[in-house]
C-alpha positions, 0 to 999 in steps of 0.5 A: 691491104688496102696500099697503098702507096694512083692511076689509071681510069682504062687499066685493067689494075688499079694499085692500092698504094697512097697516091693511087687517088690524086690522079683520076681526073690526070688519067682520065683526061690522058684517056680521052685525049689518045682517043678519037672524038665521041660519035654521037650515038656515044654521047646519047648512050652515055647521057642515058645513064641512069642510077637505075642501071644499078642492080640495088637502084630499081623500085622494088629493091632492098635498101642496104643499111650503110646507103647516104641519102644525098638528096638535100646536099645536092640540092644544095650544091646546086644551088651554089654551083648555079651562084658561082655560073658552072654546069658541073663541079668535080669532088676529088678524094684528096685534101690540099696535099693530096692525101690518101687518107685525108682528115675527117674534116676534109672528106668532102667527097665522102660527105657528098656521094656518101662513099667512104673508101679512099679513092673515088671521085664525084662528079654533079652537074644541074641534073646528074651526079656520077661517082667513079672508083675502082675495083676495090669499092664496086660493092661498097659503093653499090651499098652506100651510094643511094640512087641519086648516083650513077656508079661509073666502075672504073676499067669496066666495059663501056664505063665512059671517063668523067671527060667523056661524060661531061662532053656528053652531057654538057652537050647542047649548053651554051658555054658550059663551065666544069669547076672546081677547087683549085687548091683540091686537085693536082697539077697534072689533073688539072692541065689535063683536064683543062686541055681535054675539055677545050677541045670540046669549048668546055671552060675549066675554071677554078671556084674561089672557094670550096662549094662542099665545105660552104654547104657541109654546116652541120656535123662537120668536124673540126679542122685538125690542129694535133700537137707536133712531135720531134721523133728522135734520132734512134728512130729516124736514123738520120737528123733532120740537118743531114736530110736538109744538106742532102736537099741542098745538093739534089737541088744543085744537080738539078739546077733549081732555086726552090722547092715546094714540099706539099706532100704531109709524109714528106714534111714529116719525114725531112724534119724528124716530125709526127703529129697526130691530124690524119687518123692512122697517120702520124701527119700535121698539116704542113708545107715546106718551101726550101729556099737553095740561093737564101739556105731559108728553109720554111716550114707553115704549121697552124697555130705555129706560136703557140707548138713552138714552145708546147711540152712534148706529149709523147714519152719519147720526146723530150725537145720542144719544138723550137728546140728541135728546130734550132728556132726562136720561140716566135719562129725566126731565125734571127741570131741562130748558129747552124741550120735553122728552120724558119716557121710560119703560120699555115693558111693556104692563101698566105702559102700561095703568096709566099711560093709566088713571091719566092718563083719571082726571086727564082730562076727555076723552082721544084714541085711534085706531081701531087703539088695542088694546082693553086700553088702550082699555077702561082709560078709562072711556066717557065719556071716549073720543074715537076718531078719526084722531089728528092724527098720523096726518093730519099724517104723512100729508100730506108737508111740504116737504122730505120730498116731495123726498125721496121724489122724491130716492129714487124716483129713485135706486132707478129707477137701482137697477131699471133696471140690474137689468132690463137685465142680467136681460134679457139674462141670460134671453136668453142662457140664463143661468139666472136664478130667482125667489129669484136675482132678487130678492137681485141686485135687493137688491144693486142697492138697497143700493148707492144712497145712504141706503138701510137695505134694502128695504120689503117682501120682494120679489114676483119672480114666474115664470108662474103664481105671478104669480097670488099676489097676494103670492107670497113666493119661496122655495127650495121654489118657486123657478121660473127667469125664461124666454122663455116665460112672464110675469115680476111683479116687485113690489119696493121700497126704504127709504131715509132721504129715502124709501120706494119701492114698484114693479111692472112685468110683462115677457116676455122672450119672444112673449106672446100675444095675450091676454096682451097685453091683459090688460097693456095694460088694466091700463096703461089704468086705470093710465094713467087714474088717474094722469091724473085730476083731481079738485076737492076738498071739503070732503067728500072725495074718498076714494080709494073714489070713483076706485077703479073708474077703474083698473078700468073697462078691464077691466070692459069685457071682464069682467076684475076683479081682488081687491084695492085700487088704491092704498094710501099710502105713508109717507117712510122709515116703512111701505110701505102708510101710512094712513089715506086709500087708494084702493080700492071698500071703505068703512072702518068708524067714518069712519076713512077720510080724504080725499084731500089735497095731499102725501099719496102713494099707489100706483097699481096695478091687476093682472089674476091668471089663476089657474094661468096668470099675474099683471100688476100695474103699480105707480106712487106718485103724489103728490096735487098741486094742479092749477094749469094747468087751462084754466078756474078754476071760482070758490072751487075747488081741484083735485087730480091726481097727479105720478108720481114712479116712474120706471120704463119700462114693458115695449113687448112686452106693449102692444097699441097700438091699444087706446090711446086717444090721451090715454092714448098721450100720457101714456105718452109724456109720462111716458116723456120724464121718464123719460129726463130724470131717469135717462137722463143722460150721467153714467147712460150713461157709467157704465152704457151696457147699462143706458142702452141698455135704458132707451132703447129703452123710452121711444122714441116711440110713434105710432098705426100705422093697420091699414089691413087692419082699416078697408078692404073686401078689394075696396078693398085689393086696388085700392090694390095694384093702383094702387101696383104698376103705378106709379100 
């Protein structure tokens, strides 16, 4: 999919995985800084950007139908940027915990520039505005920015930095001034940020409040207040006193006091918590802070008096709230046995105070690398330590129960897909007419009837012929385009379920593809194939996900293909669809914050190839990191990791060019396809879904090297063979 689980503004790659976005301003500064001052004729180049540099934007050009008309916001945040005394003012993506998929209520960025992918970022000055994204959203940028933009293509040539870009058109102003919202941007972006433009006398400051959300008074959504869930312990594994001790002790190895938990999928996952704020994400807004010399564990949720003593509201949960918690009905600790969670309510300004006042009695205190710099600059420096947190590490790294969870729910959602596919299959076939937008919610009913699942992980990416090309296209009535026989159909789709979240892409034609189109497919299953089967020995200085990227590429390379975004992103158990912090892409995280790959932690593994205006393939599988324990040799004090795939759906025969595989590669497509068979394939699966079963069948027959006997001999030698076998020879 999408993946995810940052970086990188001059990398050829961008990974898809969840904190992807929260780094842009971090990396582009880092950028500028190892570069040389901008010479002059650079910076007159770079003011002369213009949104008519676009090919959409030129007088004269069709309007696409999904474009914003931006104009009057503008106007309006101009007129704000002018009362609060700055020249420029930076939109991130991100929400106060720097989510990949924010709220509705927070997409600032998206109400702006008229952007709606995941990750971008807005930049508007008293005379420009200029949006920066990656290579999965150049052509839906294309079409839904309107010409009031310049569209900034990250990692292109000559594509300057927001840094440079503001140095350069800032020029000339007497003490110019780049705001922002503290409490929207991370730390590392804004230290950075602050030391580049420094150099160049530009004053980075923060605004006291949120210019967007002052000026965004119509039609905006409300701010979310979903009710919170216990999940139970046959789904978590683990409850949430074990994870709170295990806390306790990595803060001990680390010699810290205190710990700041901003990131929603950790204060989900330490708690045993899910809520519903977040579309698609099982997220409330939260913060935690753990107190190590007090063993006070505090956690801010909104409206907390009134979720403490609510019903549960979902079947599987029987505890309310406080119950789970071990807290009073009004939140307080006071005369309670055992651990304890002390809740509070959820007001940024009050949470900043409070981590202040907690750094005073602390000698050191944790925060993550995702941590909003107004929390963060409320401890004093000397007493910061910015790392990974211990939760992120852990949640990453699957316990038990939860690894057959998701392999329970890949399983069941397998079952979902397929019977959707075939009856799509032969819908098209019969001329029934079938759309992107139809697809996708007949696949969400598919989803919805299977056990534990609460909706899907992401919207899905169900895409006809050249929107394939989006790498995140997003299906709509403006763009809907029916399924045919004569084009490419991307389907990139995922459910979440209360054992799981699942993430799956598979690429059809339900028609003649040609030849080119099929290998392209078939490259794209090469590195798929390739990655799946890699093994790996651990180190104790990885490996990262960066190291094995460009298996999955090199089929493509070979022939000059390439494709703009990571391989894999991690995925989390019921939590978020892209989960850090490991990933498996070319780019390199900033400040470490990285992590390497380890046994339990899951990952997708998708390569794609997009041919702009033509079509897009992605082929995606999750794959747990095992131990490998089978090897043929053992090399002394070593430790081997693979993948076991744990998606369980077939791949499509008619776009595979057969003799480009090579024969380990055909035997573990075959190999996978039998442990297709065995999990869904089952007679209770016939008997109550037999065109389904059909269809799943004739996708993981057998395949065998067939010899092109025309390809290897001479013409003079074929026609002797012809000769001897019609005389009878």
């Amino acid at each position: 999919m999408r993946r995810a689980f940052l970086f990188g503004i001059f990398v050829l790659e961008v990974t898809f995985l969840f904190t992807e976005g929260v780094q842009i301003l971090q990396d582009d500064a880092h950028h500028y800084r190892t570069k040389r001052s901008i010479s002059p004729s650079r910076r007159t180049e770079i003011r002369n950007m213009s949104p008519n540099d676009r090919p959409s934007c030129p007088p004269g050009q069709t309007v696409p139908p999904t474009r914003v008309n931006t104009t009057v916001r503008l106007e309006d945040l101009r007129r704000e940027m002018t009362n609060n005394g700055i020249h420029a003012y930076i939109i991130p993506s991100e929400d106060a915990h720097q989510s990949e998929y924010p709220s509705d209520y927070d997409l600032r960025r998206e109400f702006i520039s008229g952007l709606s992918g995941s990750y971008g970022l807005a930049v508007v000055t008293s005379t420009q505005a200029a949006l920066w994204t990656d290579g999965r959203y150049f052509l839906q940028a294309e079409d839904e920015l309107d010409c009031n933009w310049i569209l900034m293509k990250m990692g292109e040539t000559d594509v300057p930095s927001s840094t440079e870009w503001l140095i350069s058109v800032l020029a000339g102003i007497t003490n110019p001034k780049v705001g922002a919202y503290p409490f929207l941007i991370n730390s590392g972006s804004w230290l950075s940020y602050e030391k580049a433009l420094s150099k160049e006398n530009i004053i980075m400051t923060g605004t006291n409040e949120d210019l967007v959300g002052k000026i965004w008074t119509t039609g905006r959504p409300q701010e979310p207040d979903s009710p919170i869930n216990a999940l139970p312990l046959k789904f978590a594994g683990r409850s949430w006193q074990d994870k709170l001790a295990d806390m306790y002790k990595a803060m001990t190895e680390k010699e810290v006091d205190a710990m700041v938990v901003t990131g929603l999928d950790e204060t989900a996952w330490l708690l045993n918590l899910r809520g519903d704020d977040i579309a698609y994400n099982p997220f409330f807004l939260s913060y935690i802070i753990v107190e190590k010399k007090t063993n006070i564990t505090t956690l801010y949720i909104r409206n907390a008096t009134s979720k403490l003593t609510q019903n549960p509201t979902d079947t599987e949960t029987t505890q309310k709230l406080h119950e789970h918690l071990n807290t009073r009905e009004d939140g307080n600790c006071t005369g309670r046995t055992g651990a304890c969670v002390k809740v509070m309510e959820y007001q940024q300004n009050e949470v900043k105070n409070q981590v202040q006042s907690v750094a005073g009695n602390s000698e050191m205190v944790l925060v993550s690398f995702s941590c909003n710099y107004a929390l963060f600059s409320s401890i004093p420096e000397q007493k910061r330590l910015r790392e990974n947190t211990p939760v992120a590490l852990a949640k990453a790294k699957k316990n038990e129960m939860e690894r057959n969870g998701m392999r329970a729910s890949h399983k069941r959602d397998a079952e979902a897909l397929i019977t959707f596919m075939a009856e799509l299959e032969r819908k098209v076939k019969q001329n029934v007419e079938m759309t992107e937008v139809s697809a996708a919610l007949d696949l969400k009913k598919y989803r919805m009837e299977k056990l534990y699942n609460r909706g899907l992980s992401f919207p899905s990416i169900s895409a006809v012929g050249s929107n394939g090309a989006i790498i995140h296209y997003k299906p709509s009535n403006l763009t809907d385009r029916r399924i045919t026989t004569s084009e490419m159909y991307l389907l990139d789709s995922g459910g979440q379920y209360l054992d799981g979240t699942t993430d799956v892409t598979r690429t059809f034609h339900f028609g003649t593809p040609t030849d080119y189109q099929k290998e392209c497919y078939t490259r794209v299953l090469m590195g798929h194939v390739d990655l799946a089967r890699f093994k790996f020995a651990k180190t104790g200085f990885g490996p990262y996900g960066r190291e094995i990227d460009a298996i999955a590429r090199r089929p493509l390379w070979e022939v000059g293909l390439q494709y703009r975004h990571g391989t894999g992103h991690g995925i989390g158990m019921f939590l978020s669809v892209h989960e850090g912090p490991g990933r498996i892409s070319l780019s390199h995280a900033p400040f470490d914050s990285d992590s390497p790959l380890d046994d339990g932690q899951f990952f997708s593994d998708e390569p794609g190839y997009y041919e702009d205006g033509q079509f897009g393939i992605r082929l995606e599988n999750i794959v747990m990191v095992k131990e490998e324990l089978d090897l043929k040799y053992k090399f002394p004090n070593t430790t081997f990791l693979g993948f076991e795939t744990v998606t369980l759906v077939p791949y499509e025969p008619n776009l595979i060019k057969y003799e480009l595989l090579s024969q380990a590669q055909m035997d573990w497509i075959n190999k996978y396809h039998e442990k297709v068979m065995e999990n869904i394939g089952t007679t209770e699966f016939q008997n109550r879904n037999p065109e389904a079963y059909r269809w799943l069948e004739s996708r993981t027959r057998k395949i065998t090297r067939t010899v092109n006997f025309s390809a290897v001999m001479s013409p003079s030698v074929l026609l002797i063979l012809v000769a001897i076998i019609s005389q009878g020879l």
